[in-house]
N, C-alpha and C positions, 0 to 999 in steps of 0.2 A: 382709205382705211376700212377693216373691218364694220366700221360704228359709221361707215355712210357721211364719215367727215371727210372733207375736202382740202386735200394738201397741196401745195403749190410746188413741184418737181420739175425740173430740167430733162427733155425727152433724153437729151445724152448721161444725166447720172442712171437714167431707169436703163437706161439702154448696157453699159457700163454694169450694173449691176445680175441685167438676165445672163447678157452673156460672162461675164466671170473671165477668167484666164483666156479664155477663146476669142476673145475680141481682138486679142495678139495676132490672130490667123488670118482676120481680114482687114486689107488695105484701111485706112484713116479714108480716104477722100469716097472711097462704097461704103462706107457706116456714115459719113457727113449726108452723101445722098440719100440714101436706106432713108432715115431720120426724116430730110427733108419731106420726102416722098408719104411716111406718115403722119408727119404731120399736116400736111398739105390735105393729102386724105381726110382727116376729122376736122380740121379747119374748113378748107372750101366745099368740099363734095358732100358733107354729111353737117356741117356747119353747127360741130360740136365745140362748146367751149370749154369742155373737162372732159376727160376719159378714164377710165380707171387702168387701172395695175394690166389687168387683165386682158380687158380690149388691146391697149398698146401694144402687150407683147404678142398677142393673138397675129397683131397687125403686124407688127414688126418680125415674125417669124414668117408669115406668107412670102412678105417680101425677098427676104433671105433666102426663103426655099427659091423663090422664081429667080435669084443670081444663082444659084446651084448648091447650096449649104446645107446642110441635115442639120435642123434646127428643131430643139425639143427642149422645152423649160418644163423641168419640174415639181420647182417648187417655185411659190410665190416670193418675189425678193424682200428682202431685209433692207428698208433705207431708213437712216438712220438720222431722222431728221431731228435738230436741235434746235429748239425753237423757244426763244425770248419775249415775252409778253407785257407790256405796259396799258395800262386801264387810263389812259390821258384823266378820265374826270378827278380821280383819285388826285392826276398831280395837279392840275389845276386848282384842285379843293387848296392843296398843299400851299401853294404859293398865292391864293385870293389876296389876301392879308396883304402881303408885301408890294405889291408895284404891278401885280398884275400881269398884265401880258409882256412885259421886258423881263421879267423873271420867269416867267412861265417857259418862254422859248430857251431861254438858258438852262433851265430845270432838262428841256426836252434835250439837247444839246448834251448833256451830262449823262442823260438818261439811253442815249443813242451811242456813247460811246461806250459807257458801262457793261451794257449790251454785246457791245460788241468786244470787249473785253471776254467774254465766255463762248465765242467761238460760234455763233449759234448761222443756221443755214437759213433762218427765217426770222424776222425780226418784226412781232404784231403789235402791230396799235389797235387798243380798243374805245368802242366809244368818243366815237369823233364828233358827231355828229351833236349830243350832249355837252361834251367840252364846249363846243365853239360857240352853243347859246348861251352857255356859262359865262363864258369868256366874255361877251357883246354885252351880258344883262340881257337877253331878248327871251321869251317864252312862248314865240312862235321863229320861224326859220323866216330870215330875210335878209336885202342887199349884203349887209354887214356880216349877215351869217355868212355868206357865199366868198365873203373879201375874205374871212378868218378861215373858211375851209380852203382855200387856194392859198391861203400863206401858210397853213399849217402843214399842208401838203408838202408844194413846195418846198419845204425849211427842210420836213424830212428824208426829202429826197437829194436836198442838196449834202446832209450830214450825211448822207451815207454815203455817198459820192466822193465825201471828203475824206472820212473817217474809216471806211471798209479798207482793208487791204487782202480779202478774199471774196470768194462769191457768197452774195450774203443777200435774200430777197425783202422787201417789204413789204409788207400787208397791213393796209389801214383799215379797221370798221370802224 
């Protein structure tokens, strides 16, 4: 993004997106390679773990050019990213009271589907790290901490698994 913030993108929606209608012009299995090809690019050979808008399609037009394609983006794409946000400490606060962590995972559970009721390309969890000493009573990070950060992982990765019925990313801090 403009603001130096960090979105999590599918090289085939940017991809999808630079070229527009013209993607209809070249074979499915030269845009699967294309793809591979840059991202293999900034993964191995330059051993980037984000790239921007820019870089990609930079890269992604050399390539095109070198199959034989007059490739020219000019304007920067429009993704339309919809993205759902839950603050965990908030819901942990929320269900202390009650029974704790068999509530809490239900709460998340509820709050993962709800979620996904609005359709959204990204679905963030914040403040995990905070929850889960919440969640233990601990006020430093320990074993416990580490058992509740791998269930809580876990859990949300299994709900989404469960519960997405499109492409839908998660991102935990």
């Amino acid at each position: 993004m403009s603001t130096g913030e960090l979105l999590p993108c599918s090289a085939e929606a940017i991809t999808e997106e630079l070229l527009g209608d013209a993607i209809e012009l070249i074979e499915p299995h030269t845009i699967q390679e294309v793809l591979k090809a840059v991202v293999h690019y900034f993964r191995e050979d330059q051993s980037y773990s984000s790239v921007s808008v820019d870089q990609f399609s930079s890269a992604l037009g050399k390539v095109l050019q070198g199959f034989g394609f007059d490739v020219v983006f000019d304007e920067e794409p429009v993704v339309n990213l919809r993205i759902e946000q839950t603050d965990l400490c908030k819901l942990a606060n929320e269900t202390s009271d009650q029974g704790f962590e068999l509530l809490f995972f239900q709460q998340l559970r509820k709050r993962v589907r709800a979620n996904l009721r609005r359709s959204p390309n990204i679905i963030q969890f914040n403040g995990l790290r905070d929850c889960v000493k919440q969640l233990v009573g601990a006020e430093r990070w320990c074993g416990r901490c580490r058992r509740m950060h791998g269930q809580i992982v876990t859990y949300l990765r299994t709900c989404l698994d469960h519960d997405s019925r499109r492409d839908c990313s998660l991102l935990i801090r």
